[in-house]
Every structure is written in structure tokens, then in C-alpha cells.
C-alpha positions in Angstrom: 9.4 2.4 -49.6 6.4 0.9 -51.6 3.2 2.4 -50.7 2.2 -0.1 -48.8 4.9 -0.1 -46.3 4.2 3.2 -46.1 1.1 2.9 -45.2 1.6 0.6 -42.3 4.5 3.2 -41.5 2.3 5.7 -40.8 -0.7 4.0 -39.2 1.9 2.9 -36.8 3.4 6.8 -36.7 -0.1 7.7 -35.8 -0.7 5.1 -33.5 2.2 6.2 -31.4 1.9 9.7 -31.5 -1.4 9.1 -30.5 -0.1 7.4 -26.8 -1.3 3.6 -28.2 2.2 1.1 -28.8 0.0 -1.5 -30.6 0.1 -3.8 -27.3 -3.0 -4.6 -25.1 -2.8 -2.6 -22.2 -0.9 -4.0 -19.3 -4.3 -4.2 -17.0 -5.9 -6.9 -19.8 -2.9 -9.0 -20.0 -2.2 -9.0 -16.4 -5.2 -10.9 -14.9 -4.7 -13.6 -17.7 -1.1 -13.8 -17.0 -2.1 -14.8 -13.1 -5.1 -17.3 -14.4 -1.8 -19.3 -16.0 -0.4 -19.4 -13.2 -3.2 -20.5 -11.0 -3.9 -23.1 -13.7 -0.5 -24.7 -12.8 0.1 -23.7 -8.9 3.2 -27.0 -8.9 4.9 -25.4 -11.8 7.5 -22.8 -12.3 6.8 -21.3 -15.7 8.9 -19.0 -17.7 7.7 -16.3 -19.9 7.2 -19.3 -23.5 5.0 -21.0 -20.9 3.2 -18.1 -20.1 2.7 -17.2 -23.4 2.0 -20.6 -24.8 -0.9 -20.9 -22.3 -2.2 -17.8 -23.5 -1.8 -18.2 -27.3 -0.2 -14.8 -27.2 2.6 -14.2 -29.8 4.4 -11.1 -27.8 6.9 -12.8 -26.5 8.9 -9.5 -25.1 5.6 -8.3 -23.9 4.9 -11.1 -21.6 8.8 -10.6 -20.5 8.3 -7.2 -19.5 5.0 -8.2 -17.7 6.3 -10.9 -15.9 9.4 -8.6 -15.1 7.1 -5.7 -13.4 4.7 -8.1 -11.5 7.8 -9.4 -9.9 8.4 -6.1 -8.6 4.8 -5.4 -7.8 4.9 -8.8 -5.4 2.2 -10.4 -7.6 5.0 -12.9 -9.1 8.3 -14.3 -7.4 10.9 -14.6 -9.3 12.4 -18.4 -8.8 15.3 -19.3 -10.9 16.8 -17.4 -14.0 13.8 -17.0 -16.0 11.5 -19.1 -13.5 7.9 -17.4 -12.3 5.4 -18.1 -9.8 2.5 -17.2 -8.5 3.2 -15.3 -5.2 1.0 -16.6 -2.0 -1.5 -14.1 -1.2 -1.2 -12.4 2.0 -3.9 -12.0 4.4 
């Protein structure tokens, strides 16, 4: 390994051992996730939607995301792949 590679290896080492995985934090990501989906209420989006609306290269991340507000009711899930926004209860 050159030393540059090494370098990144161990700013990422230290990164993780430090409790930070590099990603923004669920509670930054999530709001935005919803203003997509407010921004198209018609529209079923999948997670390349999602994250071409949000110029956000992450692709697993938004996956994950879209995976766990499903199961926190703030998504419903609505074909293989297909999100929306859930209707907010009163």
C-alpha cells in the first residue's frame, strides 16, 4: 500500500473507531428525504429518484433510509422498490 492509500486507510480507521461511518447522520438526511417526497405527492419514487432529487451520491444510504422510515410509518412502501410519502395522521 502506497502511502497515500494508507493514509486514507487510517483516517477512515480513525474515523470509525471514533463512532463516525463517514455518512451524514440519519436525522439530516431524513427531513430532506420527506421534502422529495412532498415535492412530488402523485409520484411513487424509488430510492435513484430520491437520490437524484437530492444530488446525493449514496445510493445504499438512501436504501437503508428509505428501508427504516418504512418501518417507522413515515414512508409506505408501494411496489418493489416504490416509496411514498405516508398521509399524516391526526
Amino acid at each position: 500500500m502506497d502511502s497515500a492509500g494508507a493514509n486514507c486507510f487510517n483516517t477512515r480507521f480513525t474515523a470509525l473507531a471514533a463512532g463516525h461511518s463517514g455518512l451524514e447522520p440519519s436525522s439530516s438526511v431524513d427531513p430532506e428525504i420527506m421534502r422529495v417526497f412532498h415535492r412530488f405527492p402523485d409520484r411513487y419514487l424509488g430510492p435513484r429518484d430520491v437520490a437524484a432529487a437530492m444530488d446525493y451520491r449514496d445510493l445504499a444510504h438512501i436504501r437503508m433510509r428509505l428501508s427504516r422510515m418504512v418501518k417507522s410509518k413515515k414512508l409506505k412502501r408501494v411496489g418493489h422498490g416504490r416509496y411514498m410519502a405516508n398521509a399524516p395522521s391526526n
